[in-house]
Gaussian input, Z-matrix of N, CA and C with variables (Angstrom, degrees):
# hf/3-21g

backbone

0 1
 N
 C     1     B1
 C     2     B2     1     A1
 N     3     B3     2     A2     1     D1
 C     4     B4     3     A3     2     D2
 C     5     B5     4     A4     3     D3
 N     6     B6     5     A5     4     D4
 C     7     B7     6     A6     5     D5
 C     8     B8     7     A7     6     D6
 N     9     B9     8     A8     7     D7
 C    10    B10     9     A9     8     D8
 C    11    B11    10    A10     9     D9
 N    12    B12    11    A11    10    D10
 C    13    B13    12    A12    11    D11
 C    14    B14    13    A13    12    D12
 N    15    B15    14    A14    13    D13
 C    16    B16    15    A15    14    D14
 C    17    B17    16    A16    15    D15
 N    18    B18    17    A17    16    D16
 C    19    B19    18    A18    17    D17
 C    20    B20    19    A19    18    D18
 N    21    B21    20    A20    19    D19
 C    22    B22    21    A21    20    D20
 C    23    B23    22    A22    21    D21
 N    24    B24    23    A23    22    D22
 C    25    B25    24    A24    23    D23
 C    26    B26    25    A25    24    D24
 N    27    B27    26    A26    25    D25
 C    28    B28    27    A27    26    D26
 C    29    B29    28    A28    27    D27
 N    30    B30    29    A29    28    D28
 C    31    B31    30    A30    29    D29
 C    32    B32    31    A31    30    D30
 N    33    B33    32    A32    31    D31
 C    34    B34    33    A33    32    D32
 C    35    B35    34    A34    33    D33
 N    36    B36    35    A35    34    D34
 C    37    B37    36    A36    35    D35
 C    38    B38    37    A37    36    D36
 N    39    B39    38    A38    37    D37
 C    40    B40    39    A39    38    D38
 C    41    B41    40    A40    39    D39
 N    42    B42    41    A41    40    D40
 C    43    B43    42    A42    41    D41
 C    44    B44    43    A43    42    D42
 N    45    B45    44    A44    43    D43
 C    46    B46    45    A45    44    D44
 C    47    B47    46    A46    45    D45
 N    48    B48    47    A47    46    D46
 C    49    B49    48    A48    47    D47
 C    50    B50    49    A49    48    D48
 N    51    B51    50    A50    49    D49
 C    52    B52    51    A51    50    D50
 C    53    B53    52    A52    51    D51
 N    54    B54    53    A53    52    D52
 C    55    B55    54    A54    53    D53
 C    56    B56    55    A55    54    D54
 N    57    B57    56    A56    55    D55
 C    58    B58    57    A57    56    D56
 C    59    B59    58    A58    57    D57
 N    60    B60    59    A59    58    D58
 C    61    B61    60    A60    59    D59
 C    62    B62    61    A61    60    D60
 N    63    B63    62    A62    61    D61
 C    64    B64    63    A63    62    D62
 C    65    B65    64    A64    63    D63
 N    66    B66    65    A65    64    D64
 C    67    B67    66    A66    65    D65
 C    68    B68    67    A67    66    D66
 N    69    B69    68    A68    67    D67
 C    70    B70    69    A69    68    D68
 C    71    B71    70    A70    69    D69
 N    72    B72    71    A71    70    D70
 C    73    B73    72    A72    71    D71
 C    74    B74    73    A73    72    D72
 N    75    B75    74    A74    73    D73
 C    76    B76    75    A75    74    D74
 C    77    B77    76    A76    75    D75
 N    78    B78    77    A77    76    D76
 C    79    B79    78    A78    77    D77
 C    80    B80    79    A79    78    D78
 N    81    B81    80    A80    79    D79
 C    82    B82    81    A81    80    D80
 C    83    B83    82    A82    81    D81
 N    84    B84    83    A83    82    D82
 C    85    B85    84    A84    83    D83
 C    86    B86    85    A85    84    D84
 N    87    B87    86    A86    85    D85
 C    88    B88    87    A87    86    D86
 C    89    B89    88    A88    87    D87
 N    90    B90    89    A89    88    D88
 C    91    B91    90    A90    89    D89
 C    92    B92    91    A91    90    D90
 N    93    B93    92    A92    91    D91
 C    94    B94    93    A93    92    D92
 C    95    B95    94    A94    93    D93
 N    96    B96    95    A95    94    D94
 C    97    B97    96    A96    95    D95
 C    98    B98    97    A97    96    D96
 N    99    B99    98    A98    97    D97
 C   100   B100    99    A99    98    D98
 C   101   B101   100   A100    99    D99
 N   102   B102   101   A101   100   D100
 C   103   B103   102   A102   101   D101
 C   104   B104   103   A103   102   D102
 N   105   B105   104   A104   103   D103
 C   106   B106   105   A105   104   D104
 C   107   B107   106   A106   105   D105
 N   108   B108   107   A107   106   D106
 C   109   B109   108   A108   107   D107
 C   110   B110   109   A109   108   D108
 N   111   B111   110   A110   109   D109
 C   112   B112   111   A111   110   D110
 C   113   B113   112   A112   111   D111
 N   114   B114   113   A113   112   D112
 C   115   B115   114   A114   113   D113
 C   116   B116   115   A115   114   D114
 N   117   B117   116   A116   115   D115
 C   118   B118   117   A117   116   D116
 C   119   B119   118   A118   117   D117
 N   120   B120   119   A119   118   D118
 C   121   B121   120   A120   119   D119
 C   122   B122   121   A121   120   D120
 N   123   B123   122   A122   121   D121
 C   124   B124   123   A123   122   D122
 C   125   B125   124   A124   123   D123
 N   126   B126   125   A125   124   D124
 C   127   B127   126   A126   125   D125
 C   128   B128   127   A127   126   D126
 N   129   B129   128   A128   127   D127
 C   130   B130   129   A129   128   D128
 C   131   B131   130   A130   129   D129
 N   132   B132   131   A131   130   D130
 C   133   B133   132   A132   131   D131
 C   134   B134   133   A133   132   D132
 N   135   B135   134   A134   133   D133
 C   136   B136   135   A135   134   D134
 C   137   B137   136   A136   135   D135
 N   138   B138   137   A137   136   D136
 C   139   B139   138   A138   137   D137
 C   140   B140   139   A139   138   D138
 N   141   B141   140   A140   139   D139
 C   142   B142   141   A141   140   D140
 C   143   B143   142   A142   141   D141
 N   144   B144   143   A143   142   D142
 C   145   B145   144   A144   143   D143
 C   146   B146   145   A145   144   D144
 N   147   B147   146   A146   145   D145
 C   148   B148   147   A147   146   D146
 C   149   B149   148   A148   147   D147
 N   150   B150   149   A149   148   D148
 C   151   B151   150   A150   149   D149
 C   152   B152   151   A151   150   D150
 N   153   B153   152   A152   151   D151
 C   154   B154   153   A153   152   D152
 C   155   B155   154   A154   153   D153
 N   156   B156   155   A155   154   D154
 C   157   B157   156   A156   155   D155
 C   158   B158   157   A157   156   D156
 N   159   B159   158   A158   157   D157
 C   160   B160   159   A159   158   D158
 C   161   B161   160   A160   159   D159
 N   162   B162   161   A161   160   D160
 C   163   B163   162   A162   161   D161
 C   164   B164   163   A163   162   D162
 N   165   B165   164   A164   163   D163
 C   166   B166   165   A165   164   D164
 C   167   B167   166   A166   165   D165
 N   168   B168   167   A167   166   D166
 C   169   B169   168   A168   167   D167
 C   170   B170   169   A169   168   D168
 N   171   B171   170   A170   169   D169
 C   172   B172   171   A171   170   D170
 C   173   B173   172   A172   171   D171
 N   174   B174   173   A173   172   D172
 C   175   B175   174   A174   173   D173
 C   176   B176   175   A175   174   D174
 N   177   B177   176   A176   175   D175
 C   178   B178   177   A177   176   D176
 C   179   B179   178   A178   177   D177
 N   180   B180   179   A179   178   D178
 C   181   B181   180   A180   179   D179
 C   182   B182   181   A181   180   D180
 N   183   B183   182   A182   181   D181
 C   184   B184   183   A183   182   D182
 C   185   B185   184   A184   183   D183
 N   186   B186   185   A185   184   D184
 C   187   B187   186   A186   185   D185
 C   188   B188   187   A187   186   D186
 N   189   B189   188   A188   187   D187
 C   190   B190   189   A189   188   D188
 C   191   B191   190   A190   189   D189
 N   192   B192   191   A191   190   D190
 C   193   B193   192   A192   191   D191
 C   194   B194   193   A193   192   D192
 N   195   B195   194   A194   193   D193
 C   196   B196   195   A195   194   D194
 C   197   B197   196   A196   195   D195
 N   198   B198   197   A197   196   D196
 C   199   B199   198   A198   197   D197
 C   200   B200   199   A199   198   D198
 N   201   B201   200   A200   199   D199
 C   202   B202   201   A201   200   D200
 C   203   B203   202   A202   201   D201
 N   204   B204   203   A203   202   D202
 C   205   B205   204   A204   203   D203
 C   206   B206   205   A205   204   D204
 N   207   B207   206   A206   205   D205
 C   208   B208   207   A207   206   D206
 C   209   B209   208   A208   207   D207
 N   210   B210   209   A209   208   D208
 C   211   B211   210   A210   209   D209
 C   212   B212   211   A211   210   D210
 N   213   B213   212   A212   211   D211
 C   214   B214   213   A213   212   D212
 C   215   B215   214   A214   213   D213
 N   216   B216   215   A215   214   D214
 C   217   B217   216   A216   215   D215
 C   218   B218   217   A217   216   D216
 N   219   B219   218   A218   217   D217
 C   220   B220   219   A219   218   D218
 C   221   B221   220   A220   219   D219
 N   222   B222   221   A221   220   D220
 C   223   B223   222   A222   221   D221
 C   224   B224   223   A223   222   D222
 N   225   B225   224   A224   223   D223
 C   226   B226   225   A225   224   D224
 C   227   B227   226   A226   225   D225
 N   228   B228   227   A227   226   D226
 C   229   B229   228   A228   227   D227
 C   230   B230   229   A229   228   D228
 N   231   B231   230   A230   229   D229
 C   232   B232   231   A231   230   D230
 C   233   B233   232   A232   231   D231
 N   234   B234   233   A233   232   D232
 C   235   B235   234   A234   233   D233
 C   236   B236   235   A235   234   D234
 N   237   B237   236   A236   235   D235
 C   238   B238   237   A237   236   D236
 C   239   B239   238   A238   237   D237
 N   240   B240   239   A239   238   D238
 C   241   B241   240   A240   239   D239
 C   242   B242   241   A241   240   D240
 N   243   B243   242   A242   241   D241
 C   244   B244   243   A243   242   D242
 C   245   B245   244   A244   243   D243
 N   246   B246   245   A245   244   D244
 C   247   B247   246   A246   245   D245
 C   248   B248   247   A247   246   D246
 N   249   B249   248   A248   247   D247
 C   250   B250   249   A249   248   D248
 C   251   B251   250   A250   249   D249

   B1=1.4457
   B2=1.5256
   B3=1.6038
   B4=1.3729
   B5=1.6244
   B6=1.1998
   B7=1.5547
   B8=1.6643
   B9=1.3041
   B10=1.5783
   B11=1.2515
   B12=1.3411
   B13=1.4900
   B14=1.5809
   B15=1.5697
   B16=1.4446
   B17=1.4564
   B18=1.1715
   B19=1.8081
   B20=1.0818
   B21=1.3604
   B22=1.4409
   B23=1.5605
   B24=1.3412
   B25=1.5974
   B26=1.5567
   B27=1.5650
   B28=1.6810
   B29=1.5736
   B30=1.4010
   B31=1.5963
   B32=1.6794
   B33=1.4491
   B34=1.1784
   B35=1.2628
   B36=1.6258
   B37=1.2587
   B38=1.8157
   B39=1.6801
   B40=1.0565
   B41=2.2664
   B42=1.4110
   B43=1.1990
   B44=1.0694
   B45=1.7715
   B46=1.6566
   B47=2.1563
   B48=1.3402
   B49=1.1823
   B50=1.6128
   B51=1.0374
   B52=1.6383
   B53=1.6723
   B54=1.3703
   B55=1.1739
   B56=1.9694
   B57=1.2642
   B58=1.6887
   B59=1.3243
   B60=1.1921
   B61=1.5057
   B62=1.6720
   B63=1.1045
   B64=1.5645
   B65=1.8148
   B66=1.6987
   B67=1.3724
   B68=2.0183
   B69=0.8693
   B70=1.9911
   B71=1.7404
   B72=1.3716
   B73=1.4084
   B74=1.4613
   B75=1.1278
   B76=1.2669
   B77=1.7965
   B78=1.6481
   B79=1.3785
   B80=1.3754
   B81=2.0903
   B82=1.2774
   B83=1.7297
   B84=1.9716
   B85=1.3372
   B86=1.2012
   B87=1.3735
   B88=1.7687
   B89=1.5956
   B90=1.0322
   B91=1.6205
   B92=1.7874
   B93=1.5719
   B94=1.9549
   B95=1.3334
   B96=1.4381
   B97=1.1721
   B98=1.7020
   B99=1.2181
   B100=1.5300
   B101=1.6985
   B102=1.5855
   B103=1.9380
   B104=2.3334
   B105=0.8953
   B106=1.4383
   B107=1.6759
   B108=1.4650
   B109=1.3136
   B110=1.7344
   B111=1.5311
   B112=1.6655
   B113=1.6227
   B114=1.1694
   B115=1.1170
   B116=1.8021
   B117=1.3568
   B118=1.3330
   B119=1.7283
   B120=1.4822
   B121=1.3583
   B122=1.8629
   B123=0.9348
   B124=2.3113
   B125=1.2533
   B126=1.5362
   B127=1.2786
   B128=1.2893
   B129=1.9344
   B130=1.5507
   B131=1.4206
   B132=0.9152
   B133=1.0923
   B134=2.0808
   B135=1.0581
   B136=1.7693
   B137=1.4155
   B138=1.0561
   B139=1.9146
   B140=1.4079
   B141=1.6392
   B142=1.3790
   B143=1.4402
   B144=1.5684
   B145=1.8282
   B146=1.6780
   B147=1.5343
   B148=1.2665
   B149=0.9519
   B150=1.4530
   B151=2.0064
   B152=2.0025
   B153=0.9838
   B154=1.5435
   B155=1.3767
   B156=1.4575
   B157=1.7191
   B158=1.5549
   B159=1.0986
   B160=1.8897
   B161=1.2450
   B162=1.3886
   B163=1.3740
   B164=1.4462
   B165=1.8042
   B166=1.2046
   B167=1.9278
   B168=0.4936
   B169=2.1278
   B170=1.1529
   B171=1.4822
   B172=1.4096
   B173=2.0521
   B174=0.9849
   B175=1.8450
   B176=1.3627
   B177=1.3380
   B178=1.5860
   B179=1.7227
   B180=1.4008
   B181=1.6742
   B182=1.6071
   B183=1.2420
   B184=1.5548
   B185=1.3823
   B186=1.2225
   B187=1.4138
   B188=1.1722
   B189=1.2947
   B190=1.9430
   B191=1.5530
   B192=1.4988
   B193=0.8736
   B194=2.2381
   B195=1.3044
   B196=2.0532
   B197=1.4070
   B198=1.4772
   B199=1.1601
   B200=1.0803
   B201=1.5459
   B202=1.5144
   B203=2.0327
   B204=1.5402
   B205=1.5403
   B206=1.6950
   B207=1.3027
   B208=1.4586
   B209=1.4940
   B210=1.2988
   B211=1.3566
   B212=1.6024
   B213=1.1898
   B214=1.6610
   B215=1.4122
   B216=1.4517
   B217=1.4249
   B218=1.5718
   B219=1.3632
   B220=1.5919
   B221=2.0966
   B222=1.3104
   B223=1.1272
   B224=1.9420
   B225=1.2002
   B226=1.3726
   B227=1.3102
   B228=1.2899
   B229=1.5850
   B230=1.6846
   B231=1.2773
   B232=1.9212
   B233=2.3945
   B234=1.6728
   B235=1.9055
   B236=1.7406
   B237=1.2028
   B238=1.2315
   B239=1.2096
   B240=1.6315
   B241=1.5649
   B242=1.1353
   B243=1.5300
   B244=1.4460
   B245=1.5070
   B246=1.4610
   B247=1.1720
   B248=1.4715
   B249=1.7810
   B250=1.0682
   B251=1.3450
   A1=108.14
   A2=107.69
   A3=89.83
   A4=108.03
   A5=146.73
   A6=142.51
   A7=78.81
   A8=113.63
   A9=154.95
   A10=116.24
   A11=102.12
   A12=132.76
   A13=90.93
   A14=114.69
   A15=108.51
   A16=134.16
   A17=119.40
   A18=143.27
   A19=109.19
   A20=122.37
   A21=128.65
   A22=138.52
   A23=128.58
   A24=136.05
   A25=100.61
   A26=104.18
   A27=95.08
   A28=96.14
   A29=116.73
   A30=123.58
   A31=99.25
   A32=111.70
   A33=88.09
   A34=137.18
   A35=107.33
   A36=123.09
   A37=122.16
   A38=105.55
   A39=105.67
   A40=106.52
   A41=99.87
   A42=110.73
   A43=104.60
   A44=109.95
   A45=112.17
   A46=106.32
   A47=105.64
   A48=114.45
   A49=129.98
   A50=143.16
   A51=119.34
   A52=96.88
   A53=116.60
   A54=109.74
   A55=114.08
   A56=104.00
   A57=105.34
   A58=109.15
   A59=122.28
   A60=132.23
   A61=110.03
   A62=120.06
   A63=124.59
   A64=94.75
   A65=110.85
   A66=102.27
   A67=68.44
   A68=113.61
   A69=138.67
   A70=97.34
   A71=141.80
   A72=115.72
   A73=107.19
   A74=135.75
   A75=99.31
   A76=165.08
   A77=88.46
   A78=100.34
   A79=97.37
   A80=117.72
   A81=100.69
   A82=125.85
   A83=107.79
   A84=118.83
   A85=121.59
   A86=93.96
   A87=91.73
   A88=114.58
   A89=107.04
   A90=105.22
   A91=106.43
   A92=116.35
   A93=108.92
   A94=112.08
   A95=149.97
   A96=159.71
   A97=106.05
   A98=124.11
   A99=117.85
   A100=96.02
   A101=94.63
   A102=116.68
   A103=83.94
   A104=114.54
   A105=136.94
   A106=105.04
   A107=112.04
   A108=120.56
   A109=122.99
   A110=97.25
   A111=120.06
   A112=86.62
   A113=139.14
   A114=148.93
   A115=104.46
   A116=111.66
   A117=122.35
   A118=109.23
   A119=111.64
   A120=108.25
   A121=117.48
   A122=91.78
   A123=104.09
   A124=119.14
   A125=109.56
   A126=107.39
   A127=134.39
   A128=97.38
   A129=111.97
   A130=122.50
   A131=169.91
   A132=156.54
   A133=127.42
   A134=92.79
   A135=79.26
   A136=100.69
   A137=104.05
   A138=123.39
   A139=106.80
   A140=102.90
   A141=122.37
   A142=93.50
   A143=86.31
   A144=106.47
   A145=103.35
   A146=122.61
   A147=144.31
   A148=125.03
   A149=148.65
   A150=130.15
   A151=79.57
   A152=127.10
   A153=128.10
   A154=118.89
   A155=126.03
   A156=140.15
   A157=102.34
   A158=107.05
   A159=104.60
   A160=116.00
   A161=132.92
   A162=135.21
   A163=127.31
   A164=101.00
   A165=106.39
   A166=109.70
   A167=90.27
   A168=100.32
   A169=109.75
   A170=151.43
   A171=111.76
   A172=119.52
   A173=110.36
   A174=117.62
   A175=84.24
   A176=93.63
   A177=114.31
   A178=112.03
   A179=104.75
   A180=105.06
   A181=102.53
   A182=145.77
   A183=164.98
   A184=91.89
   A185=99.06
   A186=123.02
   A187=126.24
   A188=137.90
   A189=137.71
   A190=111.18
   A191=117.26
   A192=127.56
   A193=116.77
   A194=75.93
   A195=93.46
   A196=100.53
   A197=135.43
   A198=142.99
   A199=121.62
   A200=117.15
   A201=131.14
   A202=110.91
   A203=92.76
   A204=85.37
   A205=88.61
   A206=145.62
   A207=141.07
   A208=100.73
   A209=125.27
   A210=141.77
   A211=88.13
   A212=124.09
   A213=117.17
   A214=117.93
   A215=115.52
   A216=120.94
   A217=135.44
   A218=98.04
   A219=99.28
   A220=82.63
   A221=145.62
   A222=154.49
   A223=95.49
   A224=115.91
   A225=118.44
   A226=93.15
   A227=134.13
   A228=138.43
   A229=110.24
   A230=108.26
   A231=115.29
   A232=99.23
   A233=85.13
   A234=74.28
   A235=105.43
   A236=110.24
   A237=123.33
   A238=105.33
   A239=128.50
   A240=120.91
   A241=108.64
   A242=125.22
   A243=143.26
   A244=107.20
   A245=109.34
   A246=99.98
   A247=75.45
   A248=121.96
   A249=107.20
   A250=149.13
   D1=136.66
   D2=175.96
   D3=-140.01
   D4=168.03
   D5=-151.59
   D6=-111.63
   D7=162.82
   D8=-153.99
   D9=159.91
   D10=139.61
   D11=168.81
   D12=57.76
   D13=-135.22
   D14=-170.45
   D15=-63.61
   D16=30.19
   D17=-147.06
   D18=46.64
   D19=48.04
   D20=139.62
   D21=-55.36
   D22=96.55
   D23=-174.63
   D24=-41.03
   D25=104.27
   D26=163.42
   D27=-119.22
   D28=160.70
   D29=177.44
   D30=-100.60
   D31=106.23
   D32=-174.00
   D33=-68.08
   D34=-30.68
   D35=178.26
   D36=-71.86
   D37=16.29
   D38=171.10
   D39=-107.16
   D40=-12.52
   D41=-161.76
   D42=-79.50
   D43=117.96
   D44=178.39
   D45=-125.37
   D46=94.96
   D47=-160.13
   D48=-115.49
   D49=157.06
   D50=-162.90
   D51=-136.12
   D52=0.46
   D53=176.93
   D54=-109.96
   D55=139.77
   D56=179.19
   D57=-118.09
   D58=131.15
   D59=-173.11
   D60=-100.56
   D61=119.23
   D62=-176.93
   D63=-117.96
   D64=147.71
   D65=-168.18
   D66=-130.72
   D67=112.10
   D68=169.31
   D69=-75.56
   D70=-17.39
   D71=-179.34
   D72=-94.90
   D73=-11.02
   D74=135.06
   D75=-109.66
   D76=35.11
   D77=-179.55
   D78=-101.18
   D79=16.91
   D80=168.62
   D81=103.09
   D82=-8.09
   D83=166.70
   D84=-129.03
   D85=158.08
   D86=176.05
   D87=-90.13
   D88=145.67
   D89=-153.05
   D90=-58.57
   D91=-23.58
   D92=150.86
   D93=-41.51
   D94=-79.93
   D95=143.34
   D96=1.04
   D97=-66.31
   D98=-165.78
   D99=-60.90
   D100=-58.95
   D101=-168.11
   D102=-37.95
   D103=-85.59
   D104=172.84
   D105=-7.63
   D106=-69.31
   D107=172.98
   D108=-46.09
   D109=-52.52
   D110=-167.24
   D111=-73.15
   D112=-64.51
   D113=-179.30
   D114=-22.85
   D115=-78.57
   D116=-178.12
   D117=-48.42
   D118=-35.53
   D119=179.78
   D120=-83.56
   D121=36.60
   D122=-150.44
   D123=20.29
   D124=55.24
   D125=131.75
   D126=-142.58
   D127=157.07
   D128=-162.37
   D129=-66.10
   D130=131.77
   D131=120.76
   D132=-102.08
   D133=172.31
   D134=179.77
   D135=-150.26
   D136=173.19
   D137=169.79
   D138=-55.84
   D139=161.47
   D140=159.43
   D141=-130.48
   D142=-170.69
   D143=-169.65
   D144=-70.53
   D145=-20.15
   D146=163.22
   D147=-34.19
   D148=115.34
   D149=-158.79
   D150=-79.32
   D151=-50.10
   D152=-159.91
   D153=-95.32
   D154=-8.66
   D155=-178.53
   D156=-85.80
   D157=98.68
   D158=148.80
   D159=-88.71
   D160=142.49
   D161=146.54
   D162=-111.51
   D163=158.08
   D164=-179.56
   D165=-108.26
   D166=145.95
   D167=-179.72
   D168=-116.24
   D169=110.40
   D170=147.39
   D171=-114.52
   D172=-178.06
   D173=-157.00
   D174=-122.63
   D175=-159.91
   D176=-160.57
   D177=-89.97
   D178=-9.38
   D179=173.79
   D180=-99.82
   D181=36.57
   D182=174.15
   D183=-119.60
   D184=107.78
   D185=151.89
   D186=-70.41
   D187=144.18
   D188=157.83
   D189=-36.26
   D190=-44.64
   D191=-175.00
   D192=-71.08
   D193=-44.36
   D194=167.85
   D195=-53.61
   D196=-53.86
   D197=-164.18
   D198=-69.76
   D199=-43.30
   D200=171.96
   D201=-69.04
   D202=-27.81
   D203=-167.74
   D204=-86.36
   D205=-42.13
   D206=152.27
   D207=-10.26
   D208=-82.46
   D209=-145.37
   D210=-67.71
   D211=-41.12
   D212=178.04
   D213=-68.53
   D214=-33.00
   D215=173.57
   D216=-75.07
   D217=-28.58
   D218=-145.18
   D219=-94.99
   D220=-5.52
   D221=179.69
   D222=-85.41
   D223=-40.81
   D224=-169.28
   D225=-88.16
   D226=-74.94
   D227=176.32
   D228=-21.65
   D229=-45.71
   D230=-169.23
   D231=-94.36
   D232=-11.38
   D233=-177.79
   D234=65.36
   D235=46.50
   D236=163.04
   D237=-92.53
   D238=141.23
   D239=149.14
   D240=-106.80
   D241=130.41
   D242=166.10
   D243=-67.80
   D244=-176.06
   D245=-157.77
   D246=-138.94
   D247=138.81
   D248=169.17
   D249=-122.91

């Protein structure tokens, strides 16, 4: 068991999920600006009910490969440095 989000018990190894939650106020944008950034780099993302939460979803036309090139972009697009 492990705590997330508000120390909520999730099991992780039971969690099979298609949506990713990114919170953009504090790397400093308003989620127009991130949406704007990710956009130019092709990728999608959209709002939540959240003034500062974007998420990502993907379906059955998302490739492994779509996902990995996401995960390469959207850190460069926002001027994040990862850690490696």
């Amino acid at each position: 068991m492990s705590r997330v989000g508000a120390g909520r018990p999730v099991d992780l190894g039971q969690v099979e999920t298609n949506f990713v939650q990114l919170d953009v106020w504090p790397l400093g944008f308003t989620p127009g600006q991130a949406i704007g950034r990710l956009r130019e780099a092709g990728v999608g993302l959209s709002r939540t009910v959240h003034p500062t939460i974007l998420r990502a979803v993907t379906h059955l036309d998302i490739s492994d490969k779509d996902v990995e090139t996401a995960i390469e972009a959207i850190p460069s697009a926002l001027r994040v440095l990862t850690a490696a």
